[in-house]
C-alpha positions as CSV (number, residue, x, y, z in Angstrom):
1,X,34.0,16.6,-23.3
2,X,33.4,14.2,-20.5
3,X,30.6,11.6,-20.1
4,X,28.1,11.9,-17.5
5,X,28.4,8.9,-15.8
6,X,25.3,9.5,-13.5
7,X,22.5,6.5,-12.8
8,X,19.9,7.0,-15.8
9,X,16.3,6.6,-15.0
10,X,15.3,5.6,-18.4
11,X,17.9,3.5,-20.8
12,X,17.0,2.9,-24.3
13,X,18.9,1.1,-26.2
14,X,18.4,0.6,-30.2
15,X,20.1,-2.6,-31.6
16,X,20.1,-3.0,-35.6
17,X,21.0,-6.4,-37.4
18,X,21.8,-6.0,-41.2
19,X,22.3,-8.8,-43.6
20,X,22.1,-8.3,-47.1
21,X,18.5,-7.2,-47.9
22,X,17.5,-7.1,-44.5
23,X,17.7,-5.1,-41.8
24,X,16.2,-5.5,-38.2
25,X,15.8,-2.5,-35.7
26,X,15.0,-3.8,-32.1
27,X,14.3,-1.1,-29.3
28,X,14.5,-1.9,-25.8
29,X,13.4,0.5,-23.3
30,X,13.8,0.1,-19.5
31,X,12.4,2.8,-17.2
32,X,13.7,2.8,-13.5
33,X,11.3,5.2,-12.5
34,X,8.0,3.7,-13.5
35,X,9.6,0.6,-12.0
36,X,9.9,1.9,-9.0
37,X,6.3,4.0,-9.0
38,X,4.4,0.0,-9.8
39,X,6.6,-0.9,-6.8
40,X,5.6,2.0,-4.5
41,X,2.2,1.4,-6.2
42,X,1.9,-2.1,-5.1
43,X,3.6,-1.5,-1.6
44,X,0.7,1.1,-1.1
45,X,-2.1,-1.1,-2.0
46,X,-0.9,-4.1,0.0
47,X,-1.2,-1.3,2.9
48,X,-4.2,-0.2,2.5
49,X,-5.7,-3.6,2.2
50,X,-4.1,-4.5,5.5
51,X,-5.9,-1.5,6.8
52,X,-9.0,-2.4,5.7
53,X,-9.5,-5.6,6.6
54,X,-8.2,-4.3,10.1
55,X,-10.8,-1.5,9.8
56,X,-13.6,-4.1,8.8
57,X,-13.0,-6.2,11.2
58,X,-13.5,-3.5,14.0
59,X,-16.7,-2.1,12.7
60,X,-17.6,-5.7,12.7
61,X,-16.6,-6.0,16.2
62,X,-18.9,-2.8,16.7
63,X,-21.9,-4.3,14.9
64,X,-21.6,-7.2,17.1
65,X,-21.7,-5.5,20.1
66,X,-24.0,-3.3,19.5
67,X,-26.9,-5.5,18.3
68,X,-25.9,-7.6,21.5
69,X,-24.1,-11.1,19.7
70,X,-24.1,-14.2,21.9
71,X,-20.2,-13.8,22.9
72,X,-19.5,-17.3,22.7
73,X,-20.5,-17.6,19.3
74,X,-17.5,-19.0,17.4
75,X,-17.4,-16.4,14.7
76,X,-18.1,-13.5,17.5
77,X,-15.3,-15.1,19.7
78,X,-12.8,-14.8,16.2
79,X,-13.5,-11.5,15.8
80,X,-13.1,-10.1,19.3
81,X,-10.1,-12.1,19.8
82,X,-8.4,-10.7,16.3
83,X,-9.6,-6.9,17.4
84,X,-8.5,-6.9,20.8
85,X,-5.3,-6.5,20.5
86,X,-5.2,-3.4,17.8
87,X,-7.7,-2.0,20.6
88,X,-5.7,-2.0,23.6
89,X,-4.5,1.3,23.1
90,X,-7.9,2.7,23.4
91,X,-9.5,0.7,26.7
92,X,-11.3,2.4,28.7
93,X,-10.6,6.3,26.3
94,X,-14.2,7.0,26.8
95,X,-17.5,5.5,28.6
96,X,-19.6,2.9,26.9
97,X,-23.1,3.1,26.7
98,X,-25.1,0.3,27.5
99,X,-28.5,-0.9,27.2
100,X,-29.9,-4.3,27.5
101,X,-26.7,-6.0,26.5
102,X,-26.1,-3.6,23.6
103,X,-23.3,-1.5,24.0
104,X,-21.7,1.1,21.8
105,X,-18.1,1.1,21.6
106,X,-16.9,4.5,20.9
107,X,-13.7,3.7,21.8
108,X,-13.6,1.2,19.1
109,X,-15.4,4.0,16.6
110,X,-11.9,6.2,17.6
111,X,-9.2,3.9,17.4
112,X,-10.9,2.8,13.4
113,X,-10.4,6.9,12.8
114,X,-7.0,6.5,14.0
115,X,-6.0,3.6,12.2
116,X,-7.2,5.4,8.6
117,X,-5.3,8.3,9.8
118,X,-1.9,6.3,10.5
119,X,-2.2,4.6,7.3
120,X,-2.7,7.4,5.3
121,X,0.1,9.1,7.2
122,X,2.7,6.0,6.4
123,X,1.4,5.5,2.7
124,X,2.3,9.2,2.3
125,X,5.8,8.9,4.2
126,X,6.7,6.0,2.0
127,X,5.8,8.0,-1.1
128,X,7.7,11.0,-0.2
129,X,10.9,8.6,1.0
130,X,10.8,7.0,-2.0
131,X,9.6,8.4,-5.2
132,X,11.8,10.6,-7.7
133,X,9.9,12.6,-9.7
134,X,12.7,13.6,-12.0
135,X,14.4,11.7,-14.9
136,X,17.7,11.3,-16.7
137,X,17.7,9.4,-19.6
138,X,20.4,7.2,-21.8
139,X,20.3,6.3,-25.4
140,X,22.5,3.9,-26.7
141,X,22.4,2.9,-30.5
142,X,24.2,-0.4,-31.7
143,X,24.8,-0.9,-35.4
144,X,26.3,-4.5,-36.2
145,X,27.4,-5.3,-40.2
């Protein structure tokens, strides 16, 4: 009967020293698939956390507009010169109220629903590209004298 010479997900592999009056059983067990899942894992969270620091730093930009922050303020300046950018796609989408220097940036309120939605959309493609949910396993037994 042939082998199966496939790629196994899971190898375990039993090695056993014997010497007279002793005997040592070491078992070594690598798992492919749970490697790759902490990788997918990790690759997700870093993701996310770009996201939200993104996503933080526009609701900041809100905030600051909308309780009317001196714009030449340094940290002010930072953080509409970090934002702008991920907002030019959404300039002039929809009027801004104003009042009294206030102003409410709804534009900036959609492209922060956007940005969730995108990122959710790639974490999922990346899970779906990438994960294996099934398994083949390999188990190898070494017996020296």
């Amino acid at each position: 009967m042939p082998y199966n010479l496939e790629p196994t997900d899971r190898r375990e592999e039993v090695r056993v020293n014997q010497q007279p009056g002793f005997e040592q059983r070491e078992q070594v067990v690598v798992d492919s698939v749970a490697e790759r899942r902490q990788l997918l894992y990790r690759i997700s969270q870093l993701i996310w956390l770009a996201a939200g620091v993104l996503e933080s730093m526009i609701g900041l930009r809100v905030f600051l507009k909308l309780i009317a922050a001196n714009p030449n303020a340094v940290f002010a300046r930072f953080v509409y010169l970090v934002t702008t950018p991920f907002l030019w796609p959404f300039t002039n989408l929809t009027a801004q109220p104003t009042s009294e220097g206030m102003v409410l940036e709804i534009s900036s309120l959609i492209a922060m629903v956007v940005y969730a939605v995108a990122t959710w959309v790639v974490v999922q493609a990346i899970w779906l590209l990438f994960f294996r949910t099934y398994t083949r396993s390999l188990k190898t037994y070494r017996r020296t004298n």
